[in-house]
N, C-alpha and C positions, 0 to 999 in steps of 0.2 A: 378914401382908401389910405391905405397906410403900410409901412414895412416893417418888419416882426424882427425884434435883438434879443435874443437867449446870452445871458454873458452868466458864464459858472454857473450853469442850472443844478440843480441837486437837490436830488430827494433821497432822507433816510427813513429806513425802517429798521429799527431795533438796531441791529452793528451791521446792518447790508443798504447796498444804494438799490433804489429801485432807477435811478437817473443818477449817472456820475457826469457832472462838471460839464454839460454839453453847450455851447457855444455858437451858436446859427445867426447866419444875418439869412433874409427871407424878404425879398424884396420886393417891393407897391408893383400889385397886379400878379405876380406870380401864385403859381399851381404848383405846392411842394409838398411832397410826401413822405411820411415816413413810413420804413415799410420793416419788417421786422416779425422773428415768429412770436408766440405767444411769451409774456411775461418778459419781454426784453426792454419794455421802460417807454414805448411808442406813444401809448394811452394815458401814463400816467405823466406825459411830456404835453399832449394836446389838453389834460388837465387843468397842470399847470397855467399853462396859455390861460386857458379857458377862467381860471378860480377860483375853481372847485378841491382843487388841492393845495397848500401851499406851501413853497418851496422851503426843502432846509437851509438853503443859501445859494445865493446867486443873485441875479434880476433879469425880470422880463420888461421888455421896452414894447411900446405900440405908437409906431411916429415918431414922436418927441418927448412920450411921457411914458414916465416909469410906471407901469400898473401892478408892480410884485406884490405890493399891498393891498391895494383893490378889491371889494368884494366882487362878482360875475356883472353883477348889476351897474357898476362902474365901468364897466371896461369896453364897452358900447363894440360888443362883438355877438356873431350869428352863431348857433354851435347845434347839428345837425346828430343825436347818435342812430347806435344800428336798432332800437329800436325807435320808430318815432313818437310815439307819445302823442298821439291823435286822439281827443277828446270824443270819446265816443257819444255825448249827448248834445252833443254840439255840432251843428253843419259844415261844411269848408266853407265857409265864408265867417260863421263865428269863429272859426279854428284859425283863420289868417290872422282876425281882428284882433285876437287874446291879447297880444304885444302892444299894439296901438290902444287899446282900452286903460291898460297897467298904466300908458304912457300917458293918459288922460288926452288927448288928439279928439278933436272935436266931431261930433259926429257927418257932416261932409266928407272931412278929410279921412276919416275910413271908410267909409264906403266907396270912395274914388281910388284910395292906394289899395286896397281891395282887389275890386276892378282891375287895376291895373296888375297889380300882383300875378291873380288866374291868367291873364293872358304872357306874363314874361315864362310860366311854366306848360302852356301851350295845355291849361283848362278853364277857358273861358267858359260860360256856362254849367259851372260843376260846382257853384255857389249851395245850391241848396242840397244837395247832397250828402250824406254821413259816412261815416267810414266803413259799415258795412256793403255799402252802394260802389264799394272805388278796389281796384286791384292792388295790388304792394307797389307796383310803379306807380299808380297814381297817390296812392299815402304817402310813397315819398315825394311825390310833386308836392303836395299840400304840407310836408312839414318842411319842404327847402323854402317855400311860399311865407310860412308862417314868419320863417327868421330872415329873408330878404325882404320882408316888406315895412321892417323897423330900420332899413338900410345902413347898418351895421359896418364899419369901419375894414373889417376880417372876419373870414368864415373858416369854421374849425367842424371837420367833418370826421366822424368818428365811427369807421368802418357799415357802412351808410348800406350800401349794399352786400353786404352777408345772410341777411334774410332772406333773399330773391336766389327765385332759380335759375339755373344759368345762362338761358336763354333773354330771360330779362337782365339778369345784371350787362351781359355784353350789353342790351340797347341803352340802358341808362348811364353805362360811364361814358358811350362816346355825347347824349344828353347832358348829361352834369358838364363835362365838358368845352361842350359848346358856348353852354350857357355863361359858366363862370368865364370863359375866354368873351363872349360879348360884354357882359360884365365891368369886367376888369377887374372882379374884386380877390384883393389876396387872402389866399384860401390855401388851409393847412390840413393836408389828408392825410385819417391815420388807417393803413392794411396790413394785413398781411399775404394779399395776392398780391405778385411779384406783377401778372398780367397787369393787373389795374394801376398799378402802378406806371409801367413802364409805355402803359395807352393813353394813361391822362396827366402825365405831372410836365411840367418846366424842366425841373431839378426833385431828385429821389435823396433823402437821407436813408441808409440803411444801418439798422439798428441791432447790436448784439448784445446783448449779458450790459445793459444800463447803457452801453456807450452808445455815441455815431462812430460809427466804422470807416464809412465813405459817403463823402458828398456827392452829387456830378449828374449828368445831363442822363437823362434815360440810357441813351449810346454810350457814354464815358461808361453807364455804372456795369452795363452787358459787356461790352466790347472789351472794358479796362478797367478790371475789377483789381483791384490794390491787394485782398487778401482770399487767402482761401475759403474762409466760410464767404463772402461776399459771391465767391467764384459756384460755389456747390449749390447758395439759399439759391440764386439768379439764373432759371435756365438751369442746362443740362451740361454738366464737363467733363471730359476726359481728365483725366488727373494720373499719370504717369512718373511711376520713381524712376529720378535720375539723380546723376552725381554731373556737379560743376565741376569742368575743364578748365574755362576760363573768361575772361571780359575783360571786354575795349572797346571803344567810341559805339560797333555797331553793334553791340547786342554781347549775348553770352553764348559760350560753347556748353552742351551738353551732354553728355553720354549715355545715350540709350540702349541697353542692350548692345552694346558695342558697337555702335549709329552712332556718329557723331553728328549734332543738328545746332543750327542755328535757332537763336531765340529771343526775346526779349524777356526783361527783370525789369519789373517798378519796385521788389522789396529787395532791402541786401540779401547779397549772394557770398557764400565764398569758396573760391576755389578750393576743387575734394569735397565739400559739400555737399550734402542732400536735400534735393528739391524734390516740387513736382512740377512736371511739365503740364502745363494746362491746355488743352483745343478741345475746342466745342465740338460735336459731330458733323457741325453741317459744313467748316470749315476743313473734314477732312477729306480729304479727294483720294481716288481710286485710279490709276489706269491712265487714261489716257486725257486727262480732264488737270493731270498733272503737269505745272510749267514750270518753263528754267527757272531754275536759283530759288524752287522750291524743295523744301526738305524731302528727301525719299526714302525708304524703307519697304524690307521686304514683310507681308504678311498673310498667315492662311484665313478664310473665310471661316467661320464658326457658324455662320445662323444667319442667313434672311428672311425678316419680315417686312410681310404688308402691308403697311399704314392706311393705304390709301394714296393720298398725294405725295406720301414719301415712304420709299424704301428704305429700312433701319438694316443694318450691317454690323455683326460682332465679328468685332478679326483679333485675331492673336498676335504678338510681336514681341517674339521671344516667351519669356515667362508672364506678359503681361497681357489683356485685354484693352482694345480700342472699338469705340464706335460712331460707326461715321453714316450720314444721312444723307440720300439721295434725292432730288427731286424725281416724282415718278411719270416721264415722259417716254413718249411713246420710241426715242431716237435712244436713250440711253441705255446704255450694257446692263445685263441684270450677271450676277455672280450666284453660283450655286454652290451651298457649304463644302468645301474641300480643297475648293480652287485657291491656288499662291498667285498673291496679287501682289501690285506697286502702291503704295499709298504714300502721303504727302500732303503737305500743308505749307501755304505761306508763313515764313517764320513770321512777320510783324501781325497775325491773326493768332499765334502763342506765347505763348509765357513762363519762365521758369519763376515759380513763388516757394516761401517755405514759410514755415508755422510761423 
């Protein structure tokens, strides 16, 4: 095992970066992801790694050794994509062996790591088999098999699950998972489901227009998102225009609609200023579910739906729209469009941010 140094990564194309200057340490045994929408540098990042692309300047470290030069085949790493590339004329047991063959390993020692291989991805007995014989979960069994069984330093997984439908992908990431958490092996995921992300990683980099935007713990990157795209990609936000009052030790003054509330700032503010005030819906309470030295406000009900396990709520507040999310139990108050209600949120559960 080994820990991953991105120092001034960059890649150009023509007069644009597809990767500006990104900078990671990624530490032995960790689950880190990058996660990011389409075309923001994520893929062309776990390339690099990979080298298959190479960088217009910077260096990629693996342990102790610099591999920026390296062809793929040097850099003694595993690399999983969304398609797997399973040999169709070949059995899972040839399709594990491919790597061990290249590597000339004697013929015992592959049919023993083999072996051993089918059982760490829980298909023992699925040797003789072909790839028309096996579901999209178990192809992906056989092509994580194929590159853990050359036990590879780092594993680079490159939106692995997009194929699968979604009933399979939920079982295979808490699987992947698992696995790589018995493992130990550091493993660098690239998505662009926020879910999958936020289900299996350590630590999420989230990725906009080339850059990292924000490093941090699944909870840090939900709970304490640093900028607004980070706030809007991540989950569901309220985003409310307000103007800065003021800031001191315990947060910021914000004026809503002529509500003055309490708040937290990670980015600069400045007083008279225009923010948006950030809360998530489930974070906003209603009624009587409302506690001291919680923000309060008056607002009218717009719309309730039915989710299922939660009641969705559009309210109005002043000129603006808020929605707030209820769990759906059988003790809780239901609101019908029309009714003026109290609502409120823990200031340190929001945020005043600006562009």
């Amino acid at each position: 095992m080994s820990d991953i140094r991105l120092v001034n990564l960059t890649k150009t194309y023509g007069e644009g970066n597809a990767v500006s200057e990104i900078n990671l340490n990624i530490g032995e045994g960790e689950f880190f992801s990058l996660l990011g929408p389409s075309g923001c540098g994520k893929s062309t990042t776990l390339r690099m790694i990979a080298g298959f692309i190479k960088p217009s300047s910077g260096q990629i470290l693996i342990g102790s050794d610099d591999v920026t030069g390296l062809p793929p085949e040097k850099r003694d790493i595993g690399i999983v994509f969304q398609n797997y590339a399973i040999f169709p004329h070949m059995n899972v047991a040839e399709n594990i062996a491919f790597g061990l063959k290249l590597r000339k390993r004697n013929k015992n020692e592959i049919t023993w790591r083999v072996t051993e291989a089918l059982k760490q991805v829980g298909l023992a007995g699925y040797g003789e088999r072909y790839q028309r014989q096996l579901s999209g979960g178990e192809q992906q069994r056989v092509a994580l098999a194929r590159v853990l069984v050359t036990e590879p330093r780092i594993l680079l997984l490159d939106e692995p699950l997009s194929a699968l439908d979604k009933g399979l992908r939920e079982e295979m990431k808490f699987w992947i998972k698992d696995l790589q958490k018995n493992l130990g092996i550091t493993t660098v995921y690239v998505t662009h489901d926020q879910d999958e992300a936020l289900t299996m990683s350590d630590r999420i980099g989230v990725m906009s227009k080339s850059k990292i935007v924000q490093v941090g713990t699944p909870q840090e990157i939900y709970e304490r998102p640093k900028t607004l795209f980070v706030t809007s990609f991540i989950g569901h936000s309220n985003m409310l225009d307000v103007t800065i009052r003021g800031q001191d030790a315990t947060g910021v003054t914000v004026d809503l609609g002529g509500h003055e509330l309490k708040t937290r700032a990670s980015s600069a503010v400045t007083p008279g200023g225009a923010a948006k005030l950030v809360v998530r819906p489930e974070n906003v309470l209603i009624g009587g579910a409302i506690g001291d030295g919680d923000a309060r406000l008056s607002a009218t009900v717009l719309s309730e739906t039915y989710q299922g396990p939660i009641v969705r709520y559009r309210l109005k507040v002043g000129e603006q729209e808020i929605v707030a999310e209820r769990q759906n139990q059988a003790h809780v108050e239901r609101f019908s469009p029309g009714t003026v209600v109290t609502i409120g949120w823990d200031p340190e559960w929001s945020e005043a941010l600006v562009a």
